[in-house]
C-alpha positions as CSV (number, residue, x, y, z in Angstrom):
1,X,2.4,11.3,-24.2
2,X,4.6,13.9,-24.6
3,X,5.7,14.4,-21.2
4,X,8.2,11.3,-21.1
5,X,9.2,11.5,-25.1
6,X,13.4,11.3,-24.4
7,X,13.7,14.3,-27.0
8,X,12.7,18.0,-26.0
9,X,10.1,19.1,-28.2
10,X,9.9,22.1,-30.0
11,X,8.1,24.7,-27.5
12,X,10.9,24.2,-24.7
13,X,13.0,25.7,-26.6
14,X,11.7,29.5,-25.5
15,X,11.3,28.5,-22.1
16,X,12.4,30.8,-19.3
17,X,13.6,29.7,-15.7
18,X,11.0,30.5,-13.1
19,X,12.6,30.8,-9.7
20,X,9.2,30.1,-7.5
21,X,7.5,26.8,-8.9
22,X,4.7,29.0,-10.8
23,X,4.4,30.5,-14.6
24,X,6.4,33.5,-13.9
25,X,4.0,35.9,-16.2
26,X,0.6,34.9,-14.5
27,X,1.3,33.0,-11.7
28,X,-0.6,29.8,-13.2
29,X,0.6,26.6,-11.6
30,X,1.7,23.8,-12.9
31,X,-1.2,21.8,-13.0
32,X,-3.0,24.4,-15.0
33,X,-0.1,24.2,-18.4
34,X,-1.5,22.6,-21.2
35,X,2.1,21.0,-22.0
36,X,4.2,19.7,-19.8
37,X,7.5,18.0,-21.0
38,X,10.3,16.7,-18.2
39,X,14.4,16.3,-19.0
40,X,14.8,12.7,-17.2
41,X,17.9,12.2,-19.5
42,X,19.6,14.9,-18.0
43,X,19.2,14.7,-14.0
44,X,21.1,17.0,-11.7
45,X,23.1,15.8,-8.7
46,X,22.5,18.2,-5.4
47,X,25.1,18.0,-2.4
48,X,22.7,15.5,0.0
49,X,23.1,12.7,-3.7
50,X,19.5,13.1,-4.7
51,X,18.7,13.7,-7.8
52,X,16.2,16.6,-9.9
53,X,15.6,17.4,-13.4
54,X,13.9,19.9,-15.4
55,X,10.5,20.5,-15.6
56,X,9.0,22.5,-18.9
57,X,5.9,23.9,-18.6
58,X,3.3,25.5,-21.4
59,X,0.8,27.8,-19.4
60,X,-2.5,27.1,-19.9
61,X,-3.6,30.5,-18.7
62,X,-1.4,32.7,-20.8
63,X,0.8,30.1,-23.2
64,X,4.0,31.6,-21.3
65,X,6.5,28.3,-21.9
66,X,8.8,28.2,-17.9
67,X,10.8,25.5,-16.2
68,X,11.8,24.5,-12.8
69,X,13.4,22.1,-10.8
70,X,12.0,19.0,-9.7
71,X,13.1,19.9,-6.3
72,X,11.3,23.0,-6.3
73,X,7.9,21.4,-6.5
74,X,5.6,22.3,-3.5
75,X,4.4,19.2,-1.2
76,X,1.6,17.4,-2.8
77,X,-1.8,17.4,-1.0
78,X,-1.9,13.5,-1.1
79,X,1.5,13.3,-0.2
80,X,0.8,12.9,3.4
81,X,-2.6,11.0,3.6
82,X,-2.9,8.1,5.9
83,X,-4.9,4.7,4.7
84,X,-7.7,4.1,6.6
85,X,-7.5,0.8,8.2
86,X,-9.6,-1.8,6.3
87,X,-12.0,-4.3,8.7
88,X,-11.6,-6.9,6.8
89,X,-8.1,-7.4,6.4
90,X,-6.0,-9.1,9.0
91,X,-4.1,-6.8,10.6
92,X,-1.3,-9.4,11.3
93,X,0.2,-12.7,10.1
94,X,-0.7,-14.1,13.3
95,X,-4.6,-13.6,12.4
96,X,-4.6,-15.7,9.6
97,X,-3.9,-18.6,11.5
């Protein structure tokens, strides 16, 4: 899988900086690229100690080749789901016993 490979491939290197987390030609998101290639050898500190890296894109939509910041990502839709309780498991040590 490309995504992961340590070395940038070849099609990053046109890539342009898009400042909203978007393709900056056609507004495709990042789920719709048809590459995707992320710098984890190269992570950026911010001021709070966390850290973000680049994020290359390939539009799928109009082969435009962006990046953006980790940071920049919008909040995933699963990100705040809650786990429905399950019946059947005990809900504490103490039930078990």
């Amino acid at each position: 899988m490309e995504a992961f490979e340590p070395i940038p491939p070849e099609w990053t290197t046109k890539a342009v900086h898009a400042h909203e987390f978007y393709c900056p030609s056609c507004h495709g998101t990042s789920m719709q690229a048809q590459r995707v290639w992320i710098n984890r050898r190269s992570p950026v500190y911010t001021e709070n100690h966390r850290r973000k890296w680049q994020e290359f894109y390939e539009c799928g939509n109009c082969g435009c080749v962006w990046w953006a910041w980790s940071s920049d990502r919008p909040p995933s839709e699963f990100g705040d789901r809650q786990v429905p309780p399950r019946d059947d498991f005990p809900s504490s040590l103490d039930d078990l016993f």
